[in-house]
C-alpha atoms as one frame of an Amber mdcrd trajectory, in Angstrom:
protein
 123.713  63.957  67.442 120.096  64.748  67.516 119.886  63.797  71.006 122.809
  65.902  71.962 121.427  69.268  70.371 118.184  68.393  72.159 119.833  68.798
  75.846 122.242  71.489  74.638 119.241  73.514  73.744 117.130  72.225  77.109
 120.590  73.693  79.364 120.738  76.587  77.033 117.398  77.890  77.720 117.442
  77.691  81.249 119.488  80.886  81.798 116.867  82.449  79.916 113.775  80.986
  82.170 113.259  83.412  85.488 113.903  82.251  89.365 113.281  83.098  92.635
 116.193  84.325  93.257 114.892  87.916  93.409 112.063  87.596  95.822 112.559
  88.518  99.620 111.919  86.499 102.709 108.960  87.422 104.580 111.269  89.022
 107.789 113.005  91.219 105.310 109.801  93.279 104.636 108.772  96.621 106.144
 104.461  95.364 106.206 102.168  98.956 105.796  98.734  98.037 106.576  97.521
 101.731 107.437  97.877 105.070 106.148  97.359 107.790 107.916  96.826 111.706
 106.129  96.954 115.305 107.866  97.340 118.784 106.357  98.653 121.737 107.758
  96.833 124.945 106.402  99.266 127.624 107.314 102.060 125.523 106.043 100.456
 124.052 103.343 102.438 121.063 103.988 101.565 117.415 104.250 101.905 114.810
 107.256 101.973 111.255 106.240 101.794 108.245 108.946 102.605 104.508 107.890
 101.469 101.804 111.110 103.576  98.596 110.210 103.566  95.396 111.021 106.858
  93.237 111.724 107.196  89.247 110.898 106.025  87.957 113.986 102.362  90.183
 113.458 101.926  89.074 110.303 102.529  85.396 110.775 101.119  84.649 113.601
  97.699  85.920 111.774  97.754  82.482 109.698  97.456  80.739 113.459  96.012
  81.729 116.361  96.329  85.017 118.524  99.876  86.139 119.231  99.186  86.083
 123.412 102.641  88.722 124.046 102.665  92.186 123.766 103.564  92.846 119.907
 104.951  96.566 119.412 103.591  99.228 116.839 105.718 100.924 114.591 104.600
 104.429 113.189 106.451 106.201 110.555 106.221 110.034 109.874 106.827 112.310
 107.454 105.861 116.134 106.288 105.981 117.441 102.313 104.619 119.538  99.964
 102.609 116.997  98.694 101.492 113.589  99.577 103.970 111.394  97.292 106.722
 113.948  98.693 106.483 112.878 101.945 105.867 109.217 101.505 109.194 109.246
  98.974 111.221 110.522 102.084 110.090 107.161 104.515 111.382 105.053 101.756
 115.436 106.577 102.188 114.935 106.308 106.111 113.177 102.760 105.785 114.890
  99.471 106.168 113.937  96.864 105.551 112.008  97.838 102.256 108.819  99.455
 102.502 105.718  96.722 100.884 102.504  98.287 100.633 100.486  94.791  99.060
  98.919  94.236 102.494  97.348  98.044 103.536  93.698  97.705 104.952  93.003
 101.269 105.923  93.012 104.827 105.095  92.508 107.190 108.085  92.108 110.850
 106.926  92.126 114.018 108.985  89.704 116.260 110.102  91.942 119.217 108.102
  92.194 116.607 104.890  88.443 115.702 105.071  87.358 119.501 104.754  90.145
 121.646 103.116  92.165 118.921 100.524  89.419 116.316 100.250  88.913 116.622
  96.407  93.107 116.738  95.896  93.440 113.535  98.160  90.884 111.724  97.473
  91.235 112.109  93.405  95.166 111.135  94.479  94.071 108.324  96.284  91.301
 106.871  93.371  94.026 106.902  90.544  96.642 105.344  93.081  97.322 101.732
  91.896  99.346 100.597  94.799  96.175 101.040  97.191  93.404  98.156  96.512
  89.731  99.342  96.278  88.657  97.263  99.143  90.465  99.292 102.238  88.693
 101.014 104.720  88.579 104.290 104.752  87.819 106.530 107.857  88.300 109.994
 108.784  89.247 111.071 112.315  89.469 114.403 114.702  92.203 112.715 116.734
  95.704 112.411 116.340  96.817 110.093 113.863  99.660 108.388 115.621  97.836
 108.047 118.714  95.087 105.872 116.129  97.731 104.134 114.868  99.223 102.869
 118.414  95.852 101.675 120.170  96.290  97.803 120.365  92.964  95.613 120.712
  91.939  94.054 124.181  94.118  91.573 125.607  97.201  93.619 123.943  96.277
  91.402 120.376  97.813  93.396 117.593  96.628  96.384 115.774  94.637  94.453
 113.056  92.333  93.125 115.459  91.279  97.529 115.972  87.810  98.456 114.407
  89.914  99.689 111.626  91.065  96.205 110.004  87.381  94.827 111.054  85.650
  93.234 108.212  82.177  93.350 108.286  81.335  91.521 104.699  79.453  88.701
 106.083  78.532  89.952 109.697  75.610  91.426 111.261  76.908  94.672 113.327
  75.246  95.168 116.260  74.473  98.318 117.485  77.779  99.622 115.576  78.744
 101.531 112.014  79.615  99.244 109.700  83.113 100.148 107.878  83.050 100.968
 104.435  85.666 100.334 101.721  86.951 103.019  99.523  85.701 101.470  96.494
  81.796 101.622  98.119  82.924 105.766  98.900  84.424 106.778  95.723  81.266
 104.834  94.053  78.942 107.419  95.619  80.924 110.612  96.126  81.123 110.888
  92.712  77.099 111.016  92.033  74.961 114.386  91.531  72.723 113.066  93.933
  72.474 111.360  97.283  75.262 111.593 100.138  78.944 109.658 100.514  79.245
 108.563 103.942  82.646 108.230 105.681  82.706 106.705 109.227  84.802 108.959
 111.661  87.219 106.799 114.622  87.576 108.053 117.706  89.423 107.077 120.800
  87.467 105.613 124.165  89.658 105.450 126.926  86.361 105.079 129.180  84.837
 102.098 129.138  87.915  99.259 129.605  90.838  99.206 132.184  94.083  96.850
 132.893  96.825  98.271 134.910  95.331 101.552 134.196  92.721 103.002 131.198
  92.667 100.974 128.293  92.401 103.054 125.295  89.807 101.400 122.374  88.642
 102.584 118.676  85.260 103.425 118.042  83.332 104.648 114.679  81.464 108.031
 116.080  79.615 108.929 113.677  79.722 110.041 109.885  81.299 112.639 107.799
  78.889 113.541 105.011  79.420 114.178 101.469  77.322 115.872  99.322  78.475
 116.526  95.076  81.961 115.866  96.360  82.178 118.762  99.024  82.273 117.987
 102.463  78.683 119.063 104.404  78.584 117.657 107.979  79.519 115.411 111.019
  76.500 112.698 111.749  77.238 111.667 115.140  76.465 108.267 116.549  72.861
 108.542 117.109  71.731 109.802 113.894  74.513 107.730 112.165  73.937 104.170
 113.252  69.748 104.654 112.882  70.479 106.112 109.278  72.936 102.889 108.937
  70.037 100.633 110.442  67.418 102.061 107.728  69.554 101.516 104.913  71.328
  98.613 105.499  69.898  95.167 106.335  72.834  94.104 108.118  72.655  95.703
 111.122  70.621  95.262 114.606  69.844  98.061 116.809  68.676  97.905 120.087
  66.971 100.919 121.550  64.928 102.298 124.892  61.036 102.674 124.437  60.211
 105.289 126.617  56.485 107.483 127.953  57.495 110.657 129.319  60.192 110.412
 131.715  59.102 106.463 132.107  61.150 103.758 130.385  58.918 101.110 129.375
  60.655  98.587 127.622  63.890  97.738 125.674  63.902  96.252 121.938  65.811
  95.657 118.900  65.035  96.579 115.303  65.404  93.746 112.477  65.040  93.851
 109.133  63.555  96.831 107.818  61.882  97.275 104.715  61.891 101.053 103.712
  60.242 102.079 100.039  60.122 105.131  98.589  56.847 106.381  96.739  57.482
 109.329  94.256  54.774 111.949  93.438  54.265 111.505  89.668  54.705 115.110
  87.321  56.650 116.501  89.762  59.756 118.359  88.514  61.870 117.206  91.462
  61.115 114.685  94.191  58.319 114.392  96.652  57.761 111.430  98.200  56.093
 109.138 100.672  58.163 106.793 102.776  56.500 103.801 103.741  58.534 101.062
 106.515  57.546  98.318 108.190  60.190  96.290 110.784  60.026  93.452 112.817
  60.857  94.355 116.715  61.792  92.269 119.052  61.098  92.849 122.753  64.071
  92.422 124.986  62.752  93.779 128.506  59.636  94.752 129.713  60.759  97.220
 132.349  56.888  98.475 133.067  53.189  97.627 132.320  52.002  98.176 128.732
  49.197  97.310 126.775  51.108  95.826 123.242  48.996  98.691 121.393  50.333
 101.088 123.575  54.321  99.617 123.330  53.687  99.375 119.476  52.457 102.565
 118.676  54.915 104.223 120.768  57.662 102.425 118.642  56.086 103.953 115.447
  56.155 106.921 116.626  59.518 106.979 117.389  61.079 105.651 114.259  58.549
 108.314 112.262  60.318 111.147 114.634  63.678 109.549 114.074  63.291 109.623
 110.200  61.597 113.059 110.345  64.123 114.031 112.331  66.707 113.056 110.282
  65.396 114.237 107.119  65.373 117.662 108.345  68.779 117.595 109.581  69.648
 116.758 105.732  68.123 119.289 104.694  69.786 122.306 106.578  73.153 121.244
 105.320  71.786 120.352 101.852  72.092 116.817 102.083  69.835 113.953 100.340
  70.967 111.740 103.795  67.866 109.079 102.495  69.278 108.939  99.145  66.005
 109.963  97.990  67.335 111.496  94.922  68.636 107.867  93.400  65.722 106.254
  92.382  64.141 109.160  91.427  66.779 110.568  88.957  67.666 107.452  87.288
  64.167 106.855  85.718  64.689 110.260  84.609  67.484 110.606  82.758  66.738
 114.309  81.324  66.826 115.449  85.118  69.477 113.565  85.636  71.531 115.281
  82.834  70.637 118.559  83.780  71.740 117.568  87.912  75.387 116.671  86.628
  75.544 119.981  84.896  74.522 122.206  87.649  74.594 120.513  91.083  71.883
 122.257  92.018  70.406 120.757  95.467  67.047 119.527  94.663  65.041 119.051
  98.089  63.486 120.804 100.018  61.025 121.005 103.706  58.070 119.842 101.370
  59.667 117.288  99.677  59.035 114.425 102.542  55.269 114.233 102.187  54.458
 111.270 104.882  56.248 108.523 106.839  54.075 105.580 107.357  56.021 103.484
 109.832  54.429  99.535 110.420  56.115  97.641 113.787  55.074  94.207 113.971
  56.458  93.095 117.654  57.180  89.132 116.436  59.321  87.652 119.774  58.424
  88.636 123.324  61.299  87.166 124.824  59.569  84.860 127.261  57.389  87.899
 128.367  53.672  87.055 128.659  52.946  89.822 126.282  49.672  88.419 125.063
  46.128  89.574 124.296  44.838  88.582 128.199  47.472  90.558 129.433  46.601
  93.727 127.516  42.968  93.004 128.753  43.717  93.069 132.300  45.349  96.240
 131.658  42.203  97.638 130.313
């Protein structure tokens, strides 16, 4: 008898236990790994775009490269606010919409500087959207974004916009940057939120015809979470270079009108040195990088080739500062350091927003090159003697 209640209760709980009946097969799900956000201002109406994915995309990802042409599917839709016009995909939709697996954000040029508190305050309390998707702005159209395929027709994912950078060097490129890493600093009094701006290049490859690619261009710069400026490339990737570790970037040493040589920046060390009793920052930058040479396009003493690299990344810096500061814009992040060993300042900052730098702020840029790898060049101390 004992035994029997034992299985009647082991059968009976079963139907309680839950199954798998309920879950989906992996071809019966509409995949949205990008969303894309414009805004009319006359209508005051949103646009959103959803790229998806079908089955074969997504699987083949596990594998190797699909080698066929995959297609990209787009999905539109306008409302009066973003959830509106998402809510109206989901009734035109089959199968189901999933949006576990979206990688990237790609916000308008009308989004980024009339509605980017609304959206972006939307976005950061949105649970469906992980913390770790890129998130880009763009002047393009969206759907065109959306329908550039990599080289060799591989799928959309393999597009600068899915490209994960978390363990790479970039060379001579932006490096993406997750929403969490943008809300973390658009938020702050102080300093600047940086949002990498894609652009189309139809330029540069050809197959049957032009071969349309995505590029980062430049920044879109945010300052006490208002919108200030675009950074374009040049500006962009050195300020990218000087504040991240992880990137090389090659560049042309040039004397007048003469290029001299080619090189490539590593590994800069940049420090800030505050004026002490000051009641907001002035400062001293002080960087030294290791350059290595690449080509040697003309005669040059190593003084010569050395000093005319520190002068350049002094002018670059200089350069850049000053650009900062006509749009109000701490582009160094100066004001970090600065404000959090002071946190009476720092009070008084999130009160008032007050911009806090000015032309005499910057006070000198020491700049130290030390030229480590020649490249097989016999850039020695005889050679700078015969050049004497």
């Amino acid at each position: 008898m004992k035994h029997f209640t034992l299985i009647l209760l082991i059968i009976l709980s079963t139907f309680f236990l839950s199954s798998c009946s309920g879950l989906k097969n992996i071809q019966d799900i509409t995949y949205i790994v990008a969303i894309g956000m414009d805004y009319n201002q006359e209508k005051d109406e949103y646009t959103v775009y959803l790229q998806a994915l079908n089955f074969s995309n997504v699987a083949k990802q596990e594998s190797t490269r699909p080698t066929d042409k995959v297609p990209v599917f787009v999905g539109k839709a306008t409302g009066e606010s973003l959830n509106i016009a998402v809510s109206k995909l989901y009734s035109k939709t089959e199968p189901y919409l999933f949006f576990g697996h979206v990688n990237a954000l790609v916000l308008s040029q009308e989004i980024v500087t009339h509605r980017n508190i609304e959206v972006v305050e939307e976005i950061g309390r949105n649970r469906s959207l992980r913390s770790t998707i890129q998130v880009v702005s763009t002047k393009d159209n969206i759907e065109d974004i959306f329908r550039v395929e990599a080289l060799f027709n591989y799928p959309t994912l393999y597009t600068i916009l899915f490209k994960n950078y978390a363990s790479e060097v970039a060379r001579d490129e932006i490096r993406p940057i997750t929403l969490m890493e943008f809300l973390k600093s658009y938020y702050e009094p102080m300093g600047v939120a940086k949002m990498p701006s894609v652009k189309i290049d139809d330029t540069h490859w050809t197959s049957d015809g032009k071969y349309p690619s995505l590029y980062f261009d430049g920044y879109e710069i945010f300052q006490n979470r208002k919108h200030m400026s675009h950074l374009p490339f040049h500006d962009a990737i050195f300020l990218n270079w000087l504040l991240d570790n992880r990137v090389v970037l090659n560049r042309k040493i040039e004397k007048g009108d003469e290029l001299l040589a080619t090189v490539e920046f590593l590994n800069p060390k940049l420090k800030f040195h505050y004026t002490k009793g000051t009641e907001y920052p002035e400062f001293t930058i002080d960087l030294s990088v290791n350059v290595n040479l690449l080509e040697e396009l003309a005669e040059v003493k190593i003084e010569e080739l050395t000093k005319l690299i520190e002068d350049d990344i002094k002018e670059d810096i200089q350069g850049l500062y000053q650009k900062g500061i006509e749009h109000k814009m701490d582009i160094l992040n100066v004001g970090e350091n600065w404000y959090r060993k002071k946190p009476g300042k720092y009070r008084e900052l999130k009160n008032s927003y007050a911009f806090y730098l000015d032309e005499n702020s910057l006070q000198h840029v020491n700049v130290s090159v030390n030229i480590f790898h020649f490249n097989s060049y016999k850039y020695d101390a005889e050679k700078s003697e015969e050049l004497e």
